[in-house]
C-alpha positions in Angstrom: -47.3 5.1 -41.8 -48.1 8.2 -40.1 -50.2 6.4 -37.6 -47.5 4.3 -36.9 -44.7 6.8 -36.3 -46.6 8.6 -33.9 -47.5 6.1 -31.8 -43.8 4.4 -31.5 -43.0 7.6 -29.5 -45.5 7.0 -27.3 -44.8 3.3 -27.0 -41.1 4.0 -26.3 -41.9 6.2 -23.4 -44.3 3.6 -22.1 -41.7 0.9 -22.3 -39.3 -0.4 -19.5 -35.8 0.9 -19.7 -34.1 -2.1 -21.6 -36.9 -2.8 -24.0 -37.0 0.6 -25.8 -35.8 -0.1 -28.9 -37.9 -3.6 -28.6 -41.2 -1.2 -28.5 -39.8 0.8 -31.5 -39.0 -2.3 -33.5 -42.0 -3.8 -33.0 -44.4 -0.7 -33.6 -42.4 -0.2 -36.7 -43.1 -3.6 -38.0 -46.7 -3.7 -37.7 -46.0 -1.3 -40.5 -43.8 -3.5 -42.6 -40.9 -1.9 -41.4 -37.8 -3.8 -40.2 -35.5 -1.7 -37.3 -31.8 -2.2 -36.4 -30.1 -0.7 -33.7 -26.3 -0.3 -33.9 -24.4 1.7 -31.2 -20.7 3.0 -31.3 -18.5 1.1 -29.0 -15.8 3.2 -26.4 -13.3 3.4 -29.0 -15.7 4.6 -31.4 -14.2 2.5 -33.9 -16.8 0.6 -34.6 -20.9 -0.2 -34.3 -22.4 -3.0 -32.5 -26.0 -4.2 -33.5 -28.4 -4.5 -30.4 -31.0 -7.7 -31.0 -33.3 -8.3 -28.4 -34.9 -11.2 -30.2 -31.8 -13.3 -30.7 -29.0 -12.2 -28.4 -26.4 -11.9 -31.6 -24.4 -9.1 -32.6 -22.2 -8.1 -35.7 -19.7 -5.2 -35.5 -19.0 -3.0 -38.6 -16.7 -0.4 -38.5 -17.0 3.1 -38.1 -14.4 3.9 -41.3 -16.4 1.5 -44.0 -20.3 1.5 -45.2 -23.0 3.3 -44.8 -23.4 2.4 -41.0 -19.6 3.9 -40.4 -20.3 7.0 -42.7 -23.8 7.6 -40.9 -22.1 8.2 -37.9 -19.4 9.8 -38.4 -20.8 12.5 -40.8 -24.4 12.7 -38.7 -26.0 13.2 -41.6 -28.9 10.1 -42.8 -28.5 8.2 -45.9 -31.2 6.2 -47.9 -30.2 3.3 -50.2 -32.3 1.8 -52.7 -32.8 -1.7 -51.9 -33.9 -5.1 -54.4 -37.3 -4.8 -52.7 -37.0 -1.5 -51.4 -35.1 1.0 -49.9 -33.1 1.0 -46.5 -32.5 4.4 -44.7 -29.6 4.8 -42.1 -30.0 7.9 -39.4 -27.7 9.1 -37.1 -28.6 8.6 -33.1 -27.6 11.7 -31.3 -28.9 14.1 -28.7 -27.4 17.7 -28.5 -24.4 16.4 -30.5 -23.8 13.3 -28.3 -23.2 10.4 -30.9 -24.9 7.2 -29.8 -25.4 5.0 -33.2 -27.4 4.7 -36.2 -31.2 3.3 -36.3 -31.6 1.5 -39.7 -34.9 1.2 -41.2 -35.5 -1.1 -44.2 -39.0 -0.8 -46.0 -40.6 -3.0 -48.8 -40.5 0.0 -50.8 -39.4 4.0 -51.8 -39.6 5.6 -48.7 -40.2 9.4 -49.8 -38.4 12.6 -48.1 -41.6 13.0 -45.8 -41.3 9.8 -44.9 -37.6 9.6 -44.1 -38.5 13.2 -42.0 -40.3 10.7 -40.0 -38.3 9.1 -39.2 -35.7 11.2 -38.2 -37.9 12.5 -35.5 -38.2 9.1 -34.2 -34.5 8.6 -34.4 -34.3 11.9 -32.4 -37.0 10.3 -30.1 -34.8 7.1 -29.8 -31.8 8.8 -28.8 -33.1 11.0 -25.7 -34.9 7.3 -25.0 -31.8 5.7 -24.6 -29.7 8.5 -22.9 -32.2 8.5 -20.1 -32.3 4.4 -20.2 -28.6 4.4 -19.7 -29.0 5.8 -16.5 -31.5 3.3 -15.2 -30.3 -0.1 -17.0 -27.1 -1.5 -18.5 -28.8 -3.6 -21.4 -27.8 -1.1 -23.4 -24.1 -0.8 -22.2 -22.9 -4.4 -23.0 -22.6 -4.0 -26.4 -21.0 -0.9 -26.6 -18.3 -2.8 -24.8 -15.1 -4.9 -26.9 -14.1 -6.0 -23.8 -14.5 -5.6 -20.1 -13.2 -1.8 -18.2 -11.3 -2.2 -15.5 -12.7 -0.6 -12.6 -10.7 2.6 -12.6 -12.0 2.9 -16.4 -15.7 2.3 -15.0 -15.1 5.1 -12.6 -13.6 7.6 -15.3 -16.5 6.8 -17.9 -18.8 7.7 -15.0 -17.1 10.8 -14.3 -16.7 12.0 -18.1 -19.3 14.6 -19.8 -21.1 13.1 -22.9 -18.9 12.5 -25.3 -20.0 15.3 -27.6 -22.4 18.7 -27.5 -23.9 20.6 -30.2 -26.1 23.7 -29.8 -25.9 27.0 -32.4 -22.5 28.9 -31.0 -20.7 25.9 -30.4 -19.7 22.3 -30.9 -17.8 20.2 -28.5 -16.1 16.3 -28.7 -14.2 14.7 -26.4 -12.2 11.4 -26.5 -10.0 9.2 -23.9 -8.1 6.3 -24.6 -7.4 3.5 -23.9 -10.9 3.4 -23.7 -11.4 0.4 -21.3 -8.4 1.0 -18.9 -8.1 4.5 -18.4 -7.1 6.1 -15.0 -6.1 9.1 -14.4 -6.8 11.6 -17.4 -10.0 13.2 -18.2 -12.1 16.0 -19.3 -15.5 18.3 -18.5 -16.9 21.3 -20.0 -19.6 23.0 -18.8 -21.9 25.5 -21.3 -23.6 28.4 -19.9 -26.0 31.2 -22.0 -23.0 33.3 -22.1 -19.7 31.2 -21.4 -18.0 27.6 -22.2 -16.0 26.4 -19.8 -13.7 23.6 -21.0 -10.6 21.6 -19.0 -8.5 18.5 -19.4 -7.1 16.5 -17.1 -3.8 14.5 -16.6 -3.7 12.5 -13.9 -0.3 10.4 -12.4 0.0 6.8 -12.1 -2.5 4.3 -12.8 -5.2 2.1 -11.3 -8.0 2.6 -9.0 -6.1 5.2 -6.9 -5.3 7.4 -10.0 -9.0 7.7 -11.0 -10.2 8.4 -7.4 -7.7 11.8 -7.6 -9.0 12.4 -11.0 -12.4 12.2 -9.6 -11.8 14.6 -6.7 -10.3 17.2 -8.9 -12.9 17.2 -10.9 -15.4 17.4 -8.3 -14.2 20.0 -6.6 -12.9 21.9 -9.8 -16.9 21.4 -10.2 -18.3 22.7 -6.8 -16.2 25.3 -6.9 -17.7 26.7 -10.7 -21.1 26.2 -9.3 -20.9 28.4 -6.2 -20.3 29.9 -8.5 -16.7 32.3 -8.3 -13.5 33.4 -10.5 -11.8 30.9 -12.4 -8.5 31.4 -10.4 -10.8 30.6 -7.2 -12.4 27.4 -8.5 -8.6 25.8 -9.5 -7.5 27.0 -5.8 -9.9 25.2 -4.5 -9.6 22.1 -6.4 -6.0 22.2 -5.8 -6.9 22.3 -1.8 -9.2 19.8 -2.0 -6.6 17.6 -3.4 -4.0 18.1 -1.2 -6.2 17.9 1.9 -6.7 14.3 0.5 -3.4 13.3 -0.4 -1.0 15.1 1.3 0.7 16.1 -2.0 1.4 12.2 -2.9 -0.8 12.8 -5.8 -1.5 15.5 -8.3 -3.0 16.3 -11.4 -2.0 18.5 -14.2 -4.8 20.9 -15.6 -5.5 22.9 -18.3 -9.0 25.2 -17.5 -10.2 27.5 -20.3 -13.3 30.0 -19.7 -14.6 31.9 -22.8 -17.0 34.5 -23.4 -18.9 33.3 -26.3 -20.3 37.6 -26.9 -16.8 38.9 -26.8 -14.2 35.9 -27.6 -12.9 37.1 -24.5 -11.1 33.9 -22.8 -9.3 33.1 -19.3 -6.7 30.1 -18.9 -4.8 28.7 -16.1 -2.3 26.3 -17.5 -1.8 23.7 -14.3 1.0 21.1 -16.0 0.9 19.6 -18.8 -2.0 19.3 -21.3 -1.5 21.9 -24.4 -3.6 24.2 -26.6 -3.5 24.8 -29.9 -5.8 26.9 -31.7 -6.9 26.8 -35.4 -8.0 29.9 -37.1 -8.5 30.2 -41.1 -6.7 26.4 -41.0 -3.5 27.3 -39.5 -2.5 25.6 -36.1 -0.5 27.6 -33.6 0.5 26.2 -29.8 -1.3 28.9 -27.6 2.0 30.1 -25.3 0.6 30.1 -21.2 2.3 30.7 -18.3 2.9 26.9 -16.3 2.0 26.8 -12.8 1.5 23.8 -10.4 -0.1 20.9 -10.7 -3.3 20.5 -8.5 -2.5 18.8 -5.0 1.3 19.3 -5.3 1.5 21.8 -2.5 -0.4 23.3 0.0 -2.5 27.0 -0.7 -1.4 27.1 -4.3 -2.1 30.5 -5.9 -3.5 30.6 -9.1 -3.6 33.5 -12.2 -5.1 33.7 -14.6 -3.9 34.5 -17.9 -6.3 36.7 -20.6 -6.5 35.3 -23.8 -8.4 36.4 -26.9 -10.4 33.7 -29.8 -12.8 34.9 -32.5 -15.7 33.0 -33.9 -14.6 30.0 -36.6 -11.8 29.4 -34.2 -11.2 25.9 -33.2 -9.9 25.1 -30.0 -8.2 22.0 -29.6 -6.6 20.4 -25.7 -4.3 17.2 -26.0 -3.0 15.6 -22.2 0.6 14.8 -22.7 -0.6 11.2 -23.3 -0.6 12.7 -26.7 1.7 15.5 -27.5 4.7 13.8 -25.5 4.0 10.1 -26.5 6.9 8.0 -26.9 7.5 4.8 -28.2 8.9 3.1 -30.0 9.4 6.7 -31.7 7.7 9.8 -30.3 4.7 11.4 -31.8 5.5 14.6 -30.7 4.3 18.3 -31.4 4.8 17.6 -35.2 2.5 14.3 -36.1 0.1 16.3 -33.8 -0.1 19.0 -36.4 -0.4 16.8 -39.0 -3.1 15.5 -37.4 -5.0 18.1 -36.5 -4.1 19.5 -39.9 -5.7 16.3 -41.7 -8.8 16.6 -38.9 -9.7 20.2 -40.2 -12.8 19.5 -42.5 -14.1 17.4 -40.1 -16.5 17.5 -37.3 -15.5 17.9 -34.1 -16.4 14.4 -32.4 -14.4 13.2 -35.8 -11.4 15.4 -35.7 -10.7 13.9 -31.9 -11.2 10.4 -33.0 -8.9 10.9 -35.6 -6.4 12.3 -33.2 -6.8 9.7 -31.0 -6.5 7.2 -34.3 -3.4 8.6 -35.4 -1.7 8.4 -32.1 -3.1 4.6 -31.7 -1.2 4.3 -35.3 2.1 5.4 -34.4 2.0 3.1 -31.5 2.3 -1.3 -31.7 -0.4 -2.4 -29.0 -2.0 -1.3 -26.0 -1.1 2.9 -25.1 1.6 3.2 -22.5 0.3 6.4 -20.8 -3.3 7.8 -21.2 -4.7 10.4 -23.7 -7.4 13.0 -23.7 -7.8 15.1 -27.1 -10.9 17.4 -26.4 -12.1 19.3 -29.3 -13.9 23.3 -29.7 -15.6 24.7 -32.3 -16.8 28.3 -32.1 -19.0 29.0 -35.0 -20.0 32.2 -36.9 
């Protein structure tokens, strides 16, 4: 078996873009191994097997099974089987979730084994990351139902979905996943610093995301030139309204922190709102409001000192979430109880379960969009 791990690394680099997993599979089953792929949809609510070799595919959900509880706890599970044993193991890369791999064998697979194949799960997942860039096989079945074209443009614009290294963890979530237009997030991770922001864009449509998508582009230049954090919203906030005459804005909440010191700078731009979590109690961090980006022209900016310690979590909600209404509001409260039910979870989990609860307390389709975006400074 050995033998035959090794060489499906090598075979999936060798293989074109959209048959990937086809190399894996079939290098794993001149073993006697049989391979399933199953990637998490937008919502993340559920996972949707990829099969090359009959074009079908079966959804399970992310809440129930072993396939569900996989990926949301990213830790691998092996089940004993009639003839066998079949082992599930997370897909991820740096903390971004993509699926599970499941692997059944004709009999015990042993801890070395199932080390093995954890390293070729790891290899799958940067195998895919980069094929998702080159070919969309892999993007139709993470997809319920077709995006609208200002959704295409958001996903395009988004970070990964999730980040992992040893100071810090990261998750971020939009909804509704396949028409959303005007909110966002980025986050940007530096040896020394975390920079984090959430966007909350007006209106809706194609017009909405092409404002989101200058901010954000120019909020991005601007941190690369690289200068103070007051500087880079300025000049987003220019670039805006050189665009759009002030027709269009975007509220924005930028947080830096110094990951040696817990030092932290915020500029609090409209409406999204931070709470922080330290030793399980959730307090609303108070910041001074200024302007929305693109309302007027030569906005100044300050910003506002702030002071976190490791353990903290750090948690940004657009107003999509903390000022939902209907046919009840959500409000501040259910946000807390939210967030208060989310705290022994993970961050990619706590923001889906955000995002869960507020799809809850609605009937149907989300009137306005949502961003909950999700910190964890660890020890």
């Amino acid at each position: 078996m050995i033998q035959a791990f090794a060489a499906a690394a090598q075979l999936m680099r060798a293989a074109p873009p959209g048959s990937v997993f086809t190399a894996l599979r079939d290098s794993l089953a001149s073993d006697g191994l049989t391979a399933r792929l199953w990637l998490a949809d937008y919502r993340q609510v559920g996972l949707r097997s990829v099969d090359d070799s009959t074009g079908a595919s079966e959804q399970v959900s992310v809440s129930e099974g072993a396939i569900g509880r996989v990926y949301a706890s990213q830790r691998h599970a092996v089940l004993l089987a009639r003839q066998g044993s079949i082992a599930y193991l997370p897909l991820h890369a740096r903390g971004e979730r993509l699926g599970v791999l499941q692997v059944t064998a004709g009999f015990s697979l042993g801890s070395h084994e199932v080390d093995q194949l954890e390293d070729i799960a790891d290899a799958l997942a940067a195998e895919l990351i980069a094929a998702m860039r080159i070919t969309d096989h892999f993007e139709r079945p993470r997809r319920n139902r077709a995006l609208t074209v200002a959704a295409e443009m958001q996903w395009a614009l988004l970070p990964p979905t999730g980040y992992r290294d040893e100071r810090v963890s990261l998750a971020g979530l939009v909804e509704p996943a396949y028409s959303i237009a005007g909110d966002a997030f980025d986050w940007s991770v530096a040896s020394e610093t975390v920079t984090i922001a959430v966007f909350d864009g007006v209106a809706r449509g194609v017009t909405a995301a092409m404002a989101t998508a200058l901010c954000v582009n120019a909020l991005r230049n601007a941190r690369r030139a690289p200068v103070s954090l007051a500087d880079q919203v300025a000049l987003a906030d220019q670039a805006l309204y050189a665009y759009f005459g002030g027709e269009s804005h975007i509220s924005t909440l930028v947080v830096q922190l110094d990951l040696r010191s817990g030092h932290a700078v915020a500029i609090d731009a409209g409406s999204p709102q931070l709470f922080v979590i330290r030793d399980r109690d959730v307090s609303a961090v108070v910041l001074e409001p200024q302007l929305p980006l693109g309302m007027f022209e030569e906005t100044h900016y300050r910003e506002q000192q702030l002071t976190f310690a490791p353990g903290d979590r750090l948690m940004i909600v657009s107003d999509g979430v903390h000022a939902a209404g209907t046919p009840v509001a959500f409000g501040v409260t259910a946000l807390r109880e939210a967030i208060d039910a989310s705290l022994d979870s993970n961050p990619p989990e706590a923001v889906r379960h955000i995002i869960a609860a507020l799809h809850a307390h609605h009937t149907g389709e989300l009137e306005d969009d949502a961003v909950a975006l999700c910190l964890d400074w660890r020890r």
